[in-house]
C-alpha positions in Angstrom: 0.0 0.0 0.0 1.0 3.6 -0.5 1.8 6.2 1.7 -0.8 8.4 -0.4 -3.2 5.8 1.2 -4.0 4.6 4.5 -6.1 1.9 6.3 -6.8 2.8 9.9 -8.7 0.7 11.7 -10.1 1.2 14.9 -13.6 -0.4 17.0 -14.6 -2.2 14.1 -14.5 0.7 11.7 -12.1 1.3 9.0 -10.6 4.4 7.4 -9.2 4.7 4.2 -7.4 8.1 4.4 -6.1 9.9 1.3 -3.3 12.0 1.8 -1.9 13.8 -1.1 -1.6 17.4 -0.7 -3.1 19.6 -1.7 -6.2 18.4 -3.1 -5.7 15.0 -3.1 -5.5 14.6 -6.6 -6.4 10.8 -8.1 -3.4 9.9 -9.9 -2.3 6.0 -10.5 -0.2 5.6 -7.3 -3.5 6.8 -5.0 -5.8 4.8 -7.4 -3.9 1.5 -6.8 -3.4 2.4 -3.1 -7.6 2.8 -2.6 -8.0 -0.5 -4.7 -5.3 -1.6 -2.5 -6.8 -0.7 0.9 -10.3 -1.6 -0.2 -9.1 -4.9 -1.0 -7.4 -4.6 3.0 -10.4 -3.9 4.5 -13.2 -6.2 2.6 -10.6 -9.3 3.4 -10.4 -8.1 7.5 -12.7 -9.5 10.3 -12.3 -6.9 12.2 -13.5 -4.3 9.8 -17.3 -3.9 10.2 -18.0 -0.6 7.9 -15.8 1.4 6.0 -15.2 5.1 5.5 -13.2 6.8 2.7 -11.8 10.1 4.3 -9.9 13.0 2.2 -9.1 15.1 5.2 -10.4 18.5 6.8 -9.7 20.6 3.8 -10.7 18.2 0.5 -11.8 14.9 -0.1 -10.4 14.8 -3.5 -10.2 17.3 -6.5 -10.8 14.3 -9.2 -8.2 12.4 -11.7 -4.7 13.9 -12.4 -5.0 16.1 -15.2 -1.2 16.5 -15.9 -0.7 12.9 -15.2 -3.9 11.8 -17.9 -2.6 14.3 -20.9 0.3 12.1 -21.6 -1.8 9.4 -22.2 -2.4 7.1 -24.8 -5.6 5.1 -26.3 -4.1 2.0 -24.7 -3.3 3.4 -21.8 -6.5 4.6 -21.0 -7.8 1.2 -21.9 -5.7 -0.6 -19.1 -6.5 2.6 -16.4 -10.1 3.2 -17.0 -11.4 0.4 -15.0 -9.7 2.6 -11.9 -9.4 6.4 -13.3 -11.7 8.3 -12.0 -12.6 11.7 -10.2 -13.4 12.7 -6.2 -17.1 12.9 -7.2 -17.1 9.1 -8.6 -15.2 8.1 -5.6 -17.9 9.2 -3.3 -20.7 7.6 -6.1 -19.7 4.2 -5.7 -19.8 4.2 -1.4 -23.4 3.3 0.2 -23.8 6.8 1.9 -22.2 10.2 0.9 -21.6 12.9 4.5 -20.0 16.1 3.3 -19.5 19.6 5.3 -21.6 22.4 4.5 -18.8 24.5 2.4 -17.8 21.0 0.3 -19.2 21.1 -4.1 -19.3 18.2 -5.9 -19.1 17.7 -9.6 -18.8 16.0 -13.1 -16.5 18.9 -15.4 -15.5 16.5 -17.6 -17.3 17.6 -20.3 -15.0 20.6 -20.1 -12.4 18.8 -21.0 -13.9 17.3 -24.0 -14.6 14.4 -22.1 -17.5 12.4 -20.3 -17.0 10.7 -16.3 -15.2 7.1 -17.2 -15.6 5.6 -14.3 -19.0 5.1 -13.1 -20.0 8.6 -13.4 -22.9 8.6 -15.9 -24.2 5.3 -14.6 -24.0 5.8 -10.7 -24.9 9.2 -11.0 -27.9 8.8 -13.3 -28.8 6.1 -10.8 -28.9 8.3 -7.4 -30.6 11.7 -9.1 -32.3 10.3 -11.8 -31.4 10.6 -15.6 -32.7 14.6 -16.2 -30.4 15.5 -13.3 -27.3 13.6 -14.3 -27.3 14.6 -17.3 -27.7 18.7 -16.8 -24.8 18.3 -14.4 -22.4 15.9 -16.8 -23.5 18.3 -19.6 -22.5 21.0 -17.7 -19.8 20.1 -15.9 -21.2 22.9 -13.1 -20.6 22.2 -9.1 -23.4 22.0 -7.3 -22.9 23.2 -3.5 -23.8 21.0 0.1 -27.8 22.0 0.4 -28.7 21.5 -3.7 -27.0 18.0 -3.5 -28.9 17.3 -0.2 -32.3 18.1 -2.0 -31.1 16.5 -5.3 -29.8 13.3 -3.3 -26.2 13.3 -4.4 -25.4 13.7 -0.8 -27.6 12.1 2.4 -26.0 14.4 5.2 -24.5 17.8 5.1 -23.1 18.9 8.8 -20.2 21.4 9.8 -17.2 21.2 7.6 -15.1 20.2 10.8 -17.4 17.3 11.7 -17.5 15.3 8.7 -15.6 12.3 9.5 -17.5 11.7 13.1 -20.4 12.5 11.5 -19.2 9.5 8.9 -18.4 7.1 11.7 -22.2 8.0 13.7 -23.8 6.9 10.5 -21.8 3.4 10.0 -21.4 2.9 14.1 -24.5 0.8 14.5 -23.4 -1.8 11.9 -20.5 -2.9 13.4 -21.4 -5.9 15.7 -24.1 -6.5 13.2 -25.6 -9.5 11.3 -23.0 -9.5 9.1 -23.3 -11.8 6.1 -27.2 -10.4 6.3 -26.3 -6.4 5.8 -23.6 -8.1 3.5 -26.9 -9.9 1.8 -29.1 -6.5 1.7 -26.2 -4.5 0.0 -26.1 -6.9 -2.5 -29.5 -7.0 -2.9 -30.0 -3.8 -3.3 -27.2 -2.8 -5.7 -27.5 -6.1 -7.7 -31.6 -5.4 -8.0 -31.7 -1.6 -9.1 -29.7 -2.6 -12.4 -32.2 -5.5 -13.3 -35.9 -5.8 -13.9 -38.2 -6.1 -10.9 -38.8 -10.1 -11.5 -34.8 -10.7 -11.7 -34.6 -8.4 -8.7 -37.1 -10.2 -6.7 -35.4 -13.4 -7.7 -32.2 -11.8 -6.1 -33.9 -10.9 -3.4 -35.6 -14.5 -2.2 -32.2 -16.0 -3.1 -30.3 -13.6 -1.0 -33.0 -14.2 1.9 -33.1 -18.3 1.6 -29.4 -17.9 2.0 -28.9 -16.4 5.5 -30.9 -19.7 7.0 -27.5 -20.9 6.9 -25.8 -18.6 9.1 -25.4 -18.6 12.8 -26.9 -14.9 13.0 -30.0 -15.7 11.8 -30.4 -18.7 14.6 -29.4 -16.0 16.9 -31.7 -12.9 16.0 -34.7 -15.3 15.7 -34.2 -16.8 19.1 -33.7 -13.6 20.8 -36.7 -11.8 18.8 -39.0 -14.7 20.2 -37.4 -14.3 23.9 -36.8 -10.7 24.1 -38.7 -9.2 21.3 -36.6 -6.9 18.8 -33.7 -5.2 18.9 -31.7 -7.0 21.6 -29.5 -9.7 19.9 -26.2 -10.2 20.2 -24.6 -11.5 16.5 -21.8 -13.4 15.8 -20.8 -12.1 12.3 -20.8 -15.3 11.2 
């Protein structure tokens, strides 16, 4: 792993901290350290949720431009599956937090170029395809409170209390069912790009599957003796 990147683990939660000043600018070496880290944490027992972290100032200004003009065709062809900018970083985690002075953005389109990784499908997916593709035709930055009410982000709060706002929002999975939120993320993610039968079918499959585990013996036995809310999971 790079020293750009960092996995910091601590009570169940892992950080992935990017630290390249100034803005944190997404060039190969901090790609390859977040695939890097990611890979880290998703491996880890002790990691429960996750949080990607830029720091107090940015979380990250988007792909290297300097670094992506030198470029080639077949470069771009071997990259693309990891280039990418700050905004499509934050698109493909479950939750978004930013402070209340962050802006988010797609300006590739001033660049002659369209988001290449995940942008146009992720975004399209979260504010709907009108929205998406004002801002990726665009390219403008929309600030906190428009991408609270156009549901790019789900929580705005001071710019200094971003990170523990992060970790209140992912502190109550950790000691969780595990291989059942596991089950319900993919669930979700898997059913929104499918039609509602195949996404149903994911669904049951998904469901019939965590009879299996140890946590479902556990949070059915404690819901019949305790009623809800009081079980005490394994993770396994």
């Amino acid at each position: 792993m790079t020293d750009l990147v960092r996995l910091e683990v601590e009570a169940g939660i892992g950080t992935i901290r990017i630290a390249r000043p100034p803005m944190n600018a997404l060039n190969i070496e901090v790609q390859e350290g977040l695939r890097a880290a990611a890979a880290e944490a998703s491996e880890r027992r002790d990691v429960s949720a996750v949080i990607v972290y830029g720091g107090e100032k940015v979380f990250a200004a988007g792909a290297d431009i300097k670094e992506m003009q030198t470029m080639s065709y077949t470069d771009m062809v071997e990259r693309s599956g990891a280039l990418g900018g700050g905004c499509e970083l934050a698109l493909a985690c479950d939750f978004r937090v930013v402070g209340d002075n962050a802006r988010l953005g797609q300006p590739e389109i001033l660049l002659g170029l369209i988001p290449g990784a995940g942008g146009t499908q992720r975004l399209a997916r979260l504010v709907g395809p009108a929205r998406a593709k004002e801002l990726i035709f665009s390219g403008r930055f929309v600030a906190a409170d428009e991408a609270l009410r156009i549901g790019l982000v789900d929580e705005v709060v001071d710019a200094a209390d971003v990170l523990a706002a992060a970790r209140r929002r992912v502190e109550p999975y950790v000691g969780g069912p595990a291989f059942a939120l596991r089950a319900a993320k993919e669930a979700v993610d898997r059913g929104v790009e499918v039609d509602l039968d195949t996404g149903l079918e994911i669904e049951r499959m998904q469901f019939a599957g965590l009879f299996a585990t140890r946590d479902r013996e556990i949070g059915v036995a404690s819901f019949v003796e305790h009623g809800p809310g009081k079980a005490r999971f394994e993770g396994r």
